[in-house]
C-alpha positions in Angstrom: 76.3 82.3 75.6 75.9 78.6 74.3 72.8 77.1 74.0 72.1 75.3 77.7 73.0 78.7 79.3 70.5 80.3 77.1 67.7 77.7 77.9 68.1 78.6 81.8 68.6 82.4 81.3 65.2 82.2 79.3 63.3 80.2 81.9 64.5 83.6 84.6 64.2 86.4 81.5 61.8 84.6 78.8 61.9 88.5 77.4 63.8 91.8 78.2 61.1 93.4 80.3 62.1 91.5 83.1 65.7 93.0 82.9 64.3 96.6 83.1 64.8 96.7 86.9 67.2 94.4 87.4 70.7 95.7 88.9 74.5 94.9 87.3 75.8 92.4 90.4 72.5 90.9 90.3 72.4 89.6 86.8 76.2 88.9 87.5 75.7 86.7 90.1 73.0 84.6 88.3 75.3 84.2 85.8 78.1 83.2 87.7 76.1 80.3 88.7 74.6 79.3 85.5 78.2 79.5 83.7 80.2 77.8 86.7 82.2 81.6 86.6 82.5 81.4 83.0 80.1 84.5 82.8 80.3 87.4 85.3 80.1 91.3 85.6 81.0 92.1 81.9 78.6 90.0 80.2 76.3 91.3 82.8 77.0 95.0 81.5 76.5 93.5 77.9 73.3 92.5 78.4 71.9 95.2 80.2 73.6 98.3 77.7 71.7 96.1 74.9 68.8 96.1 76.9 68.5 99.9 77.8 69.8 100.4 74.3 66.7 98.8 72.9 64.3 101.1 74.9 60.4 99.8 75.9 60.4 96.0 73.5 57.0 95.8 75.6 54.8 94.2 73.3 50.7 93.7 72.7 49.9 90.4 74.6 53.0 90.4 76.5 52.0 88.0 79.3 51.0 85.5 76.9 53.8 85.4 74.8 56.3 85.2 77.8 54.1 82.3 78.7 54.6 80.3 75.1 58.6 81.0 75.6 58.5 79.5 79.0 56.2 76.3 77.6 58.8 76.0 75.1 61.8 76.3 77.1 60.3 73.6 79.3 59.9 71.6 76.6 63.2 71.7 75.4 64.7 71.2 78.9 62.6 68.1 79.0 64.1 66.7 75.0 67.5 67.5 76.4 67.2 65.4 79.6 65.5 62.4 77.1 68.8 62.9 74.5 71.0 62.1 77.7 69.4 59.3 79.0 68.8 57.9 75.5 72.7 58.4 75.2 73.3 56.4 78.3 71.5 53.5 76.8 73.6 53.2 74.0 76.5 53.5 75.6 75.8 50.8 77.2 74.9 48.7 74.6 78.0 49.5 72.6 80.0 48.3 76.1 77.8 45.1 75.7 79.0 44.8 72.0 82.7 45.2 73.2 83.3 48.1 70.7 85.2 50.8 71.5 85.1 53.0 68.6 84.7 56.1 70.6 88.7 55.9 71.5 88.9 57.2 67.9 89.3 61.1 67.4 85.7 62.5 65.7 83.5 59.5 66.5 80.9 59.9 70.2 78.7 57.6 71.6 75.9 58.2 68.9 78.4 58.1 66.1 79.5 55.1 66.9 75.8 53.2 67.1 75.3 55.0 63.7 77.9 52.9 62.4 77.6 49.8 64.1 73.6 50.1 63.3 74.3 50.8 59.4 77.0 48.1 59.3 75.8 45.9 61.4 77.6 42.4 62.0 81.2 43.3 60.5 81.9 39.6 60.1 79.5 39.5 56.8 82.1 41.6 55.2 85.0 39.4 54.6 87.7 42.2 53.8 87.5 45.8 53.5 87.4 46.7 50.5 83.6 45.3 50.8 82.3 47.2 53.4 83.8 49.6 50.9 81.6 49.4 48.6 78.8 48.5 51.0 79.3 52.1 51.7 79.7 53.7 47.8 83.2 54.7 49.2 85.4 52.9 46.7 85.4 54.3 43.0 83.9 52.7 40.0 86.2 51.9 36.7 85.0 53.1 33.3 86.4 52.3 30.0 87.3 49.9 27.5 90.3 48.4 26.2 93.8 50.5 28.0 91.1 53.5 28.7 90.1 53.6 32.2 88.4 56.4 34.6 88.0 55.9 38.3 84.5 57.3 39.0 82.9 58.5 42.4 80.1 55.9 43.6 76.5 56.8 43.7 75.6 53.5 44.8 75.7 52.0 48.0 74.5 52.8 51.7 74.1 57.0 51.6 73.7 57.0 55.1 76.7 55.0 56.0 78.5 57.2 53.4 77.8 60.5 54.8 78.8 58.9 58.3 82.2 58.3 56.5 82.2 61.7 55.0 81.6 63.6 58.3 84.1 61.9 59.8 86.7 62.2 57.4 86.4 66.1 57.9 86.7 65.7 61.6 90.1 63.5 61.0 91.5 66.6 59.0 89.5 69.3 61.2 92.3 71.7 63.0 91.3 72.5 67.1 90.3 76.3 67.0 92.6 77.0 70.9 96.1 75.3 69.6 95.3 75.4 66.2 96.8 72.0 65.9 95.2 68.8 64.0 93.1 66.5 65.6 94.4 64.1 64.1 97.9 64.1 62.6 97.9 61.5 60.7 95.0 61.6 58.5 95.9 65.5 58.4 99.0 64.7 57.0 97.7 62.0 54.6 94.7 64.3 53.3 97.6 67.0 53.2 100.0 65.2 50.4 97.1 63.9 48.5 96.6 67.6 48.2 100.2 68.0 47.2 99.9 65.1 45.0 97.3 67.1 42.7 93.7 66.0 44.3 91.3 68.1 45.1 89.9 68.8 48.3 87.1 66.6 47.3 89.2 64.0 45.9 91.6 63.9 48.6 88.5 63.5 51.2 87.4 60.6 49.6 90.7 58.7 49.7 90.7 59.9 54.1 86.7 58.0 54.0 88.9 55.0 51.8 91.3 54.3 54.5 88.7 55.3 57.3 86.9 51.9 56.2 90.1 50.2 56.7 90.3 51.5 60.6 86.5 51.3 60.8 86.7 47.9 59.5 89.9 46.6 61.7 88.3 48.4 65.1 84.9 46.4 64.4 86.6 43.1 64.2 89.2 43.0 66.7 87.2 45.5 69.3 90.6 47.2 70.2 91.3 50.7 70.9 92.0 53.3 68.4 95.3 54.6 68.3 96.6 57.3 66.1 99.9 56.1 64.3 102.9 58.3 64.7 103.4 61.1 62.7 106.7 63.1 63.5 106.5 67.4 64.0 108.1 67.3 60.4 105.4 65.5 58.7 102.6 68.0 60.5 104.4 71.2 59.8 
């Protein structure tokens, strides 16, 4: 039961007292409704053999503690409903800006005004590789003389970074149902930088490297995303 269903189911049952006399088809139907058929009879059985199973959960100052769920509930209904509209809002203001990041696998509506609010105007950034580094993305060479170490960052924006990061593992990130990645391409790139003898953290870092390059090309044109052709081969 995901978490919206469990909100409404706790607003009806805040605890399992109020299940002690309630009948199979009854429950079933409720959650018919709350689910849109998702949930029915069996999960209906579930709850009820758990509940039984349990025995009397009756406890001192029942009444009042039902009451503080169903306060709670309420308020979280109410945070939920702000979230959406305050999602609403910024999708319109990123239609306003002309961006449309959100055509690009990983990134929503509140991704996307997390990067355009941490980057701001992309046009201050005259190539990539800045906005790079703006970001602590690209490495850092140490050495002297023919000696030279690339270095992970520590420096730059940390948010902007971990906005990177996060989406780099949803580029790589294989759907659960079809078990197929999200996106083949960056799949396949983080895949042979694997092969080529990174590790996993390494070859993250170089998906966030060229991330900034899409990131940085969406921003300025304001053209959809479009994942570049990869062939069954190059997946498998």
């Amino acid at each position: 039961m995901n978490n919206t269903y469990s909100i409404i189911f706790k607003t009806k049952y805040p605890s399992p007292i109020h299940l002690k006399t309630v009948q199979v088809e009854e429950l079933a139907s409720f959650l018919r409704k709350l689910s849109n058929n998702c949930l029915s009879t069996k999960k209906a059985q579930q709850i009820l053999e758990l509940v039984e199973k349990d025995g009397n959960t009756t406890r001192e100052y029942q009444e009042q503690r039902d009451f503080i769920i169903l306060q709670l509930v309420k308020g979280i209904r109410h945070y939920k409903q702000q979230l959406i509209e305050i999602e609403e809002q910024l999708a319109f203001m990123m239609s306003e800006l002309g961006m449309q990041l959100e055509t690009m696998t990983g990134i929503d509506t509140v991704t996307a005004s997390e990067l355009v609010a941490e980057i701001g105007d992309i046009h201050r950034f005259s190539h990539a590789d800045k906005l790079a580094r703006f970001a602590g993305v690209a490495p850092v060479a140490v050495g002297s003389g023919n000696k030279h170490r690339n270095y992970k960052s520590k420096q730059g924006n940390r948010v902007l970074h971990d906005l990177f990061k996060a989406l780099a593992i949803r580029q790589i990130a294989v759907s659960r149902t079809k078990k197929e990645p999200r996106n083949p391409y960056f799949y396949t790139y983080y895949e042979a930088k694997m092969k080529a003898g990174k590790t996993k953290q390494q070859a993250i870092v170089c998906v966030m490297r060229k991330l900034v390059n899409v990131i940085y090309k969406l921003m300025k044109s304001k053209e959809q995303y479009e994942i570049p052709f990869v062939s069954s081969e190059e997946v498998a």
